[in-house]
C-alpha positions as CSV (number, residue, x, y, z in Angstrom):
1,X,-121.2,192.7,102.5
2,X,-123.4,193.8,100.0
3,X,-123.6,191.7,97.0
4,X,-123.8,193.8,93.6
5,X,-125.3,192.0,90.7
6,X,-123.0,191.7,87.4
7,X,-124.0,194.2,84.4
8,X,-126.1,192.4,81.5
9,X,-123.8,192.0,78.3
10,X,-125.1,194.2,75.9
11,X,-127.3,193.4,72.9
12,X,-126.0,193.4,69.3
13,X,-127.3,195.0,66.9
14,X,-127.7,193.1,63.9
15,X,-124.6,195.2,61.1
16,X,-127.6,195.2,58.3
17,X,-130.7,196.1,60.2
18,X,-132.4,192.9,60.2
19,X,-132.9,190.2,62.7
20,X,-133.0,186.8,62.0
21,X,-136.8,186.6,62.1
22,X,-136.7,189.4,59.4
23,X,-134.4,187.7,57.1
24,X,-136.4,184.3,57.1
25,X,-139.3,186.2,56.1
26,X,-137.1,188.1,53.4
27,X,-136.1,184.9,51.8
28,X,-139.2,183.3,51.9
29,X,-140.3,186.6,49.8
30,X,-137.3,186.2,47.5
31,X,-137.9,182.7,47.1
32,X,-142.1,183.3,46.3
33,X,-140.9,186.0,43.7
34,X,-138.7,183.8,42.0
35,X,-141.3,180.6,41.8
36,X,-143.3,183.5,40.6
37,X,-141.3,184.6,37.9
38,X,-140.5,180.8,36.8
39,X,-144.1,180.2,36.2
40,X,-144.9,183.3,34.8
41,X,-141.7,183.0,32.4
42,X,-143.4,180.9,29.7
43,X,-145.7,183.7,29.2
44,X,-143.2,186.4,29.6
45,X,-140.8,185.0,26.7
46,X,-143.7,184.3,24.8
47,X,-145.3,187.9,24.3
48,X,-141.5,189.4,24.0
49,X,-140.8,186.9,20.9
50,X,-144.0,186.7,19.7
51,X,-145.8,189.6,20.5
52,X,-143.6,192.6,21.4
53,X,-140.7,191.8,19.1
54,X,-142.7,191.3,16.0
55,X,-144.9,194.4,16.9
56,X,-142.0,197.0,17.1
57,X,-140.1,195.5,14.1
58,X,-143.6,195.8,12.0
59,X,-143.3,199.1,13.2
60,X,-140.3,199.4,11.7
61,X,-140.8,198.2,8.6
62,X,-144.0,200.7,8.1
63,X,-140.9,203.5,7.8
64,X,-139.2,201.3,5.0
65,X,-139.7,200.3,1.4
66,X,-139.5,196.5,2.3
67,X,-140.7,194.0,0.1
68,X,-140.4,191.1,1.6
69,X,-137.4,189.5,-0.4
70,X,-135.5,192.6,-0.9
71,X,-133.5,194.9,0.5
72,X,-134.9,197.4,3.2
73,X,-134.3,201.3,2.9
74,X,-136.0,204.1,4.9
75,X,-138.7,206.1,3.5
76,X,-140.6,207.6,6.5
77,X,-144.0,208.1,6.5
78,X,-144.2,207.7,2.5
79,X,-146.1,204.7,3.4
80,X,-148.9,206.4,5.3
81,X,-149.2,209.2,3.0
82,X,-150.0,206.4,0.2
83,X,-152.1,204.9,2.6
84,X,-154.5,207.9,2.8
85,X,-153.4,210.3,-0.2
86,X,-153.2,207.0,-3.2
87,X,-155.2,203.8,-2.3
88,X,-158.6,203.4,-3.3
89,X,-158.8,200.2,-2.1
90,X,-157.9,201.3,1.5
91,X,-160.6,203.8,1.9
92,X,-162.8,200.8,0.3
93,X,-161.8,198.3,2.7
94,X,-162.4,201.4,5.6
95,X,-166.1,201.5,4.4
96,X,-166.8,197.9,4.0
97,X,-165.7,196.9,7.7
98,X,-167.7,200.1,9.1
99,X,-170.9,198.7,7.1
100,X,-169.8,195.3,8.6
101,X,-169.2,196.5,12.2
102,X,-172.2,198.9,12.5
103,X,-174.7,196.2,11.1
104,X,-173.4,192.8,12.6
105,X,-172.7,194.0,16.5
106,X,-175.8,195.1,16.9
107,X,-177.6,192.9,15.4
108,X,-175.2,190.2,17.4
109,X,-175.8,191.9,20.6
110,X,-179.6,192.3,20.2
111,X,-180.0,188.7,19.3
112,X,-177.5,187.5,22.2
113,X,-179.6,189.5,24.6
114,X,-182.7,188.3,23.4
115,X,-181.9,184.7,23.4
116,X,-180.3,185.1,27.0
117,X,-183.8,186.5,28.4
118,X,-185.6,183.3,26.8
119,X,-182.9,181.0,28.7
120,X,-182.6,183.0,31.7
121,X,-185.2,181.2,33.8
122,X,-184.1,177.4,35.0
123,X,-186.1,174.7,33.4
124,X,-186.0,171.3,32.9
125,X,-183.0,170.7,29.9
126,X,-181.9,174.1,30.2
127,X,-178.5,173.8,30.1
128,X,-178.5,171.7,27.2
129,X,-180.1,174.4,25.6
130,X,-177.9,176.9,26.6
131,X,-174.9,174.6,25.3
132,X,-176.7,174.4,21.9
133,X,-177.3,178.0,21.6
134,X,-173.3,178.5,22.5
135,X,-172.2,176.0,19.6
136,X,-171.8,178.6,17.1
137,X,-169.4,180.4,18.9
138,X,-167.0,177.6,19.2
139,X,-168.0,176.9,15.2
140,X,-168.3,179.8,13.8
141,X,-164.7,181.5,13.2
142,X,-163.8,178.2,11.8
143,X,-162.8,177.9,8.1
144,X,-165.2,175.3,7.9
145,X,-168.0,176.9,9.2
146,X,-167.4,179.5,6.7
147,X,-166.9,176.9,3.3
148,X,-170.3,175.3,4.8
149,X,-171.9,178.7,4.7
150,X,-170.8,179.4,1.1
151,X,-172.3,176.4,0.4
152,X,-175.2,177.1,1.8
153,X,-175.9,180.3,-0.2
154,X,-174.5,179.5,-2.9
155,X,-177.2,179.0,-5.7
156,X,-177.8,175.4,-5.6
157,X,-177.8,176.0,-1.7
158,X,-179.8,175.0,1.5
159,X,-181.5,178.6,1.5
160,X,-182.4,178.5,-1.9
161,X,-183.9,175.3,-1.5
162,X,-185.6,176.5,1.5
163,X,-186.9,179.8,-0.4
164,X,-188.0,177.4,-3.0
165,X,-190.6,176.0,-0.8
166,X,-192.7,179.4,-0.7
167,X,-192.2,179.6,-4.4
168,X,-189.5,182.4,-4.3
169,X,-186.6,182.0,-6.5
170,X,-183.2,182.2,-4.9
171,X,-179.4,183.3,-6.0
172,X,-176.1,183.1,-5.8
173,X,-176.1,185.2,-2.5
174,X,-172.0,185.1,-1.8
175,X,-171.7,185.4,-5.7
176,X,-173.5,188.8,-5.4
177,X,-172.1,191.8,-5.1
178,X,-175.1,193.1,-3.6
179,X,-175.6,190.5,-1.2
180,X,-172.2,189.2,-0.5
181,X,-171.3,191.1,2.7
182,X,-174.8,190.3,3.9
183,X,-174.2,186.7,4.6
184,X,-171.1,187.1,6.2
185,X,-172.9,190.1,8.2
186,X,-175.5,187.0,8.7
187,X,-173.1,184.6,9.5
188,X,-171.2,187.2,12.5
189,X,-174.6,187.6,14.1
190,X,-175.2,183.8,13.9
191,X,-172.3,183.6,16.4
192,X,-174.2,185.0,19.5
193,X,-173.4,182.5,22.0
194,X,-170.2,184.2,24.0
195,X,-172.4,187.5,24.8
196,X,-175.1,185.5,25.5
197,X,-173.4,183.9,28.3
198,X,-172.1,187.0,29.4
199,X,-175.6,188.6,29.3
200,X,-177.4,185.1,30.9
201,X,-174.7,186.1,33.8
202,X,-175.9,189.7,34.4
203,X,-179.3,188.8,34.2
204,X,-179.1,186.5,37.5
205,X,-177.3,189.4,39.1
206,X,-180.3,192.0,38.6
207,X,-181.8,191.5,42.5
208,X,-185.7,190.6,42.0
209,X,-186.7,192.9,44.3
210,X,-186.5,195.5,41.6
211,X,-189.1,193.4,39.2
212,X,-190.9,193.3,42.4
213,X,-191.6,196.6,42.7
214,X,-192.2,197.2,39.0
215,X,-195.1,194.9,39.2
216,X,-196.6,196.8,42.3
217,X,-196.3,200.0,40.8
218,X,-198.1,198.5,37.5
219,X,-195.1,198.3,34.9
220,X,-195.9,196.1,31.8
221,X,-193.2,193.7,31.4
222,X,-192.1,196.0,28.1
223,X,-191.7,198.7,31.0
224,X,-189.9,196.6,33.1
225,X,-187.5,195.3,30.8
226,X,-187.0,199.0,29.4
227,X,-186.5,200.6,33.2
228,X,-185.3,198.0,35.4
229,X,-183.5,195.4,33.4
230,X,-181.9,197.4,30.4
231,X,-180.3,199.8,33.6
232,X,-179.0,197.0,35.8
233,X,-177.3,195.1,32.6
234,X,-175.9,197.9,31.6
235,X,-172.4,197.5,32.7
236,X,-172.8,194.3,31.1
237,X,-174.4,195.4,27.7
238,X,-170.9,197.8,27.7
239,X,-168.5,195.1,28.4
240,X,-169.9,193.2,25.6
241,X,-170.1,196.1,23.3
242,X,-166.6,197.1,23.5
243,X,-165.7,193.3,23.2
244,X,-167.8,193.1,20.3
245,X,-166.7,196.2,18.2
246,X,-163.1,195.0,18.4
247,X,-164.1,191.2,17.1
248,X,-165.7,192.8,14.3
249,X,-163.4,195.5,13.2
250,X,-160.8,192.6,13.2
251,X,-163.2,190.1,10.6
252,X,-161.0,188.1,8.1
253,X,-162.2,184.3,8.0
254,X,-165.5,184.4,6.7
255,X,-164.7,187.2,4.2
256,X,-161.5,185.5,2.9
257,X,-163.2,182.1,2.3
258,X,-166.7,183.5,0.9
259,X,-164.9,185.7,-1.2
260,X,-161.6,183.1,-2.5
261,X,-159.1,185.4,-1.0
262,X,-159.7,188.2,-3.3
263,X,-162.1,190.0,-1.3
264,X,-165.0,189.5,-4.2
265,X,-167.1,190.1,-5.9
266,X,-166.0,193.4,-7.2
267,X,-164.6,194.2,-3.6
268,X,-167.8,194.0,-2.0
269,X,-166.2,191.9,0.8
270,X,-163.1,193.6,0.8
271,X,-162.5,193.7,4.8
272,X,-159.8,196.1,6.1
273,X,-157.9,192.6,8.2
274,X,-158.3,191.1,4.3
275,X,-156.7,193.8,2.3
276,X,-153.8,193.9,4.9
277,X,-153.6,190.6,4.3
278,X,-153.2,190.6,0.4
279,X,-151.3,194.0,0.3
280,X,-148.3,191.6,2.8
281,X,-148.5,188.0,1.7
282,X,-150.7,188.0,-1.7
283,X,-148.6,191.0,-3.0
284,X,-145.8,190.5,-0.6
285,X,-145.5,194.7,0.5
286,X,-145.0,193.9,4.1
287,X,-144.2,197.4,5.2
288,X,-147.2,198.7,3.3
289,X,-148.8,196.0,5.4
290,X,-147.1,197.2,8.8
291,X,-148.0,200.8,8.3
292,X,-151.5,200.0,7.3
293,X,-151.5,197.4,10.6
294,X,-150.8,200.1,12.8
295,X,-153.0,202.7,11.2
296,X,-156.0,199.8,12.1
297,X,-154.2,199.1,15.9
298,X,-154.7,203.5,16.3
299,X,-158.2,203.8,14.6
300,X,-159.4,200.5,17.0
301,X,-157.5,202.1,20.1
302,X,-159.4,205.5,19.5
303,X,-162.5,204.0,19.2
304,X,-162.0,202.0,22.4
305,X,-161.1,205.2,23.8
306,X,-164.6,206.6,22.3
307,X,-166.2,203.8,23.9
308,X,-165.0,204.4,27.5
309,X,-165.7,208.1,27.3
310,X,-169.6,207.7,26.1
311,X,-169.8,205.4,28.9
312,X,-170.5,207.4,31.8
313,X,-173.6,208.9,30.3
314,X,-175.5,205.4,30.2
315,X,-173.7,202.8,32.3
316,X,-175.4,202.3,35.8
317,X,-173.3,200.5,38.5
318,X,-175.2,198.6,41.2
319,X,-173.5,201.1,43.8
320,X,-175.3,204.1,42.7
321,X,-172.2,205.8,40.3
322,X,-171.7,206.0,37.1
323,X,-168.3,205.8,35.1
């Protein structure tokens, strides 16, 4: 008699798809996303109170009359069309922080660079060097970096007293209308330590081989530096460019303790970051404040904007393309 061998039971499909191997793995997933979201939490209530709230009500109040203490009513855009139609001051303010930006970066830039090519190589004591060189940029936004540098050119200052040495007779530099925003333009490119780190880090990424084949072709070290280094640190002299033009467009410490507050004298250190400040809580507008904010946060976006789009036509990336 032929034995016949008993039909396997059949399998069960899990109802929802998944087996159990699949739905460990789905809750360990569920459970990383909501460690995730825990520690990222802080963070995320932080820029929605502080930063995103804040930012669309100052949008806000730009449409309104507000005065701080009073009452708020809609007005639309009569606040921008005073901005550019009836303010003096604002167009002011516009051409002082130009002046600022266009003379300060570059000058910061050129002396970070310079300063990172002196440091570049590894010596004995470098790196305290290198930390020295950085102090000012840990200093210098402070307000009392900037009350020790109105002291210093002030007229019975450390300058002075140095100019009096070669017989020259000094001034009341901050005190001068004509001079004023130079020494806070002075005191911006004094604080060239954070790009020179930046640029110290580029230049041990260029690969000697290139210098290498400068030399054996002849190149001066003036050529060098102009075809080989100035190309490779591009991406670099970029990053810190954009960086830079934002940090000076958005100068308020130095000019508001140089100048008292007041932006003096005669508005030669009138600063657009300064006048927003007086126009909300010297004069207490605040929603002439917000509309003039957000008229500086389009103008700095735009230029960004500029930025990017110029830099495809001189940034060089080590893999041969250009963006």
């Amino acid at each position: 008699m032929a034995l016949t061998q008993a039909p396997a039971p059949p399998v069960r499909e899990p109802r929802n798809g998944r087996t159990p191997t699949n739905r460990r793995a789905a809750l360990m997933r569920r459970r990383e996303n909501v460690a995730g979201y825990t520690f990222l939490s802080p963070w995320l209530l932080g820029f929605m109170f502080i930063t995103a709230v804040p930012m669309f009500y100052s949008l806000y109040l730009s449409f309104t009359d507000n005065e701080l203490f009073g009452d708020s009513n809609w007005i639309g855009f009569e606040n921008y069309k005073k901005i550019f139609t009836n303010d003096p001051h604002f167009w002011h303010a516009v051409q002082v922080t130009l002046i600022y930006a266009l003379v300060a970066v570059p000058l910061k830039l050129a002396a970070a660079l310079g300063v990172a090519l002196l440091l570049r190589r590894e010596r004995r004591g470098i790196g305290l060097f290198r930390a020295l060189f950085y102090l000012p940029s840990l200093l210098g936004g402070s307000v009392a970096i900037a009350i020790l540098w109105q002291a210093m050119f002030s007229r019975n200052g450390a300058f002075n007293s140095f100019l009096g040495l070669f017989g020259i007779e000094g001034k009341a530099w901050v005190n001068d209308p004509d001079w004023a925003l130079s020494s806070i333009i002075l005191l911006g490119m004094w604080q060239f330590g954070a790009p020179m780190v930046i640029f110290l880090a580029g230049l041990k990424q260029v690969p000697p081989e290139l210098y290498e084949a400068a030399a054996v072709d002849g190149a001066t070290r003036w050529n060098s530096f102009w075809h080989v280094t100035l190309p490779a640190l591009s991406p670099v002299i970029f990053f810190n460019l954009v960086l830079e033009t934002i940090h000076g467009f958005q100068g308020f410490t130095s000019a508001y303790v140089v100048s008292g507050g007041t932006g003096g004298p005669t508005d030669s250190t009138l600063m657009y970051t300064l006048y927003l400040y007086i126009k909300g809580f010297t004069e207490f507008k605040m929603a002439y404040a917000s509309a003039m904010a957000w008229v500086f946060l389009i103008a700095v976006g735009a230029l960004t904007v500029l930025l990017f789009s110029t830099g495809k036509f001189w940034v060089h990336y080590g893999d041969g393309g250009d963006k």
